[in-house]
Each structure stands twice: as structure tokens, then as C-alpha cells.
C-alpha positions as CSV (number, residue, x, y, z in Angstrom):
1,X,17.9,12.9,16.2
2,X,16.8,14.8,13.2
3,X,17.7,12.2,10.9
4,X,14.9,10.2,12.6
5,X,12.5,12.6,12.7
6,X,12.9,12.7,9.0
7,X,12.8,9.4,8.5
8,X,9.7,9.3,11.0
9,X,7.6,12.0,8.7
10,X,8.4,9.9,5.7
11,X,7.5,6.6,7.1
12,X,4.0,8.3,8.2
13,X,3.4,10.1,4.6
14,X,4.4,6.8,2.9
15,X,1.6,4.6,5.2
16,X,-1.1,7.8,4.6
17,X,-0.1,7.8,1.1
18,X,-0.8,4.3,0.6
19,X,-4.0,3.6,2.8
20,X,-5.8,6.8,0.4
21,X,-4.8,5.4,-2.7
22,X,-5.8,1.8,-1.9
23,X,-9.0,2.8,-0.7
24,X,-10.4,6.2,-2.4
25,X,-8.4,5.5,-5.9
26,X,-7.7,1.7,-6.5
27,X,-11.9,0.5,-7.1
28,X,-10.4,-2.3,-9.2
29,X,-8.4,-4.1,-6.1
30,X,-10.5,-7.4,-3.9
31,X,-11.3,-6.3,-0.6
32,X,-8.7,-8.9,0.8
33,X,-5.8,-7.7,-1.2
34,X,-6.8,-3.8,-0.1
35,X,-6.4,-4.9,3.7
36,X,-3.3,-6.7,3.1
37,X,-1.6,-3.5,1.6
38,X,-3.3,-1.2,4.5
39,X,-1.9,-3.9,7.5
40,X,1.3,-3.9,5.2
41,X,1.6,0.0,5.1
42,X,1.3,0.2,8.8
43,X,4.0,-2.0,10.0
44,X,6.4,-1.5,6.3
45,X,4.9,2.1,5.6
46,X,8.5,2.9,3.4
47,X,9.2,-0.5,1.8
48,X,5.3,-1.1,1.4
49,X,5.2,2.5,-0.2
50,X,7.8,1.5,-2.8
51,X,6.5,-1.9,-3.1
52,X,3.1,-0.6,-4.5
53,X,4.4,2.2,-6.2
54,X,6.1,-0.2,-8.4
55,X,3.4,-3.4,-9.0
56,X,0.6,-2.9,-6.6
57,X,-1.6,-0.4,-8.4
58,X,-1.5,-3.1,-11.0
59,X,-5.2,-5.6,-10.7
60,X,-3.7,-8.1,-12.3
61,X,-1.3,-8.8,-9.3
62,X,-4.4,-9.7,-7.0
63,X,-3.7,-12.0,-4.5
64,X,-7.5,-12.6,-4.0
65,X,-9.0,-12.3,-7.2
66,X,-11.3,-15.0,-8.1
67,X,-9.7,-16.5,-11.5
68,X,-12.6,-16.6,-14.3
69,X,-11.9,-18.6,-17.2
């Protein structure tokens, strides 16, 4: 039981964590790829967490940028 009330407060802090910095840090991100890592954090919240910790806060890997070249 405590285990997954850890594991709960994590999951929680992981999606919060990840909704602020998509939305009040990350200006450089398309509005489509910002909902797709909000929707992401609230049903992955700890593997979405990790996910964009590691090549999310990157613009380069936007799914909905519009290529200009």
C-alpha cells in the first residue's frame, strides 16, 4: 500500500512536471506537439516524464513543425 502511494505521488509530479514545462518553458514547441506531450503525460505521466526529459525539450524533434527549406 505504501509502495503505491509512492508510486502514485511520483506519477502526479512527473505529469505536473511535464504539463509546466511544456507550456510556461518550452515557447519553441508547435501547439500540436505541446498537446500531444500534455495528453501523453496524463495517461504515461512516468514513462512520458522520462521520455521528454531525454529528447522532448529538443525543437528539432517536432512532430508538427512545418519543414521550411
Amino acid at each position: 500500500m505504501v509502495f503505491s502511494t509512492i508510486l502514485g505521488v511520483i506519477a502526479i509530479i512527473s505529469a505536473i512536471w511535464v504539463i509546466y514545462n511544456v507550456v510556461v518553458n518550452n515557447k519553441r514547441l508547435s501547439d500540436g506537439m505541446k498537446v500531444l506531450w500534455i495528453v501523453c503525460a496524463l495517461f504515461f505521466s512516468i514513462i512520458t516524464a522520462i521520455i521528454y526529459y531525454l529528447i522532448g525539450r529538443n525543437p528539432k524533434n517536432d512532430l508538427f513543425r512545418k519543414n521550411r527549406g
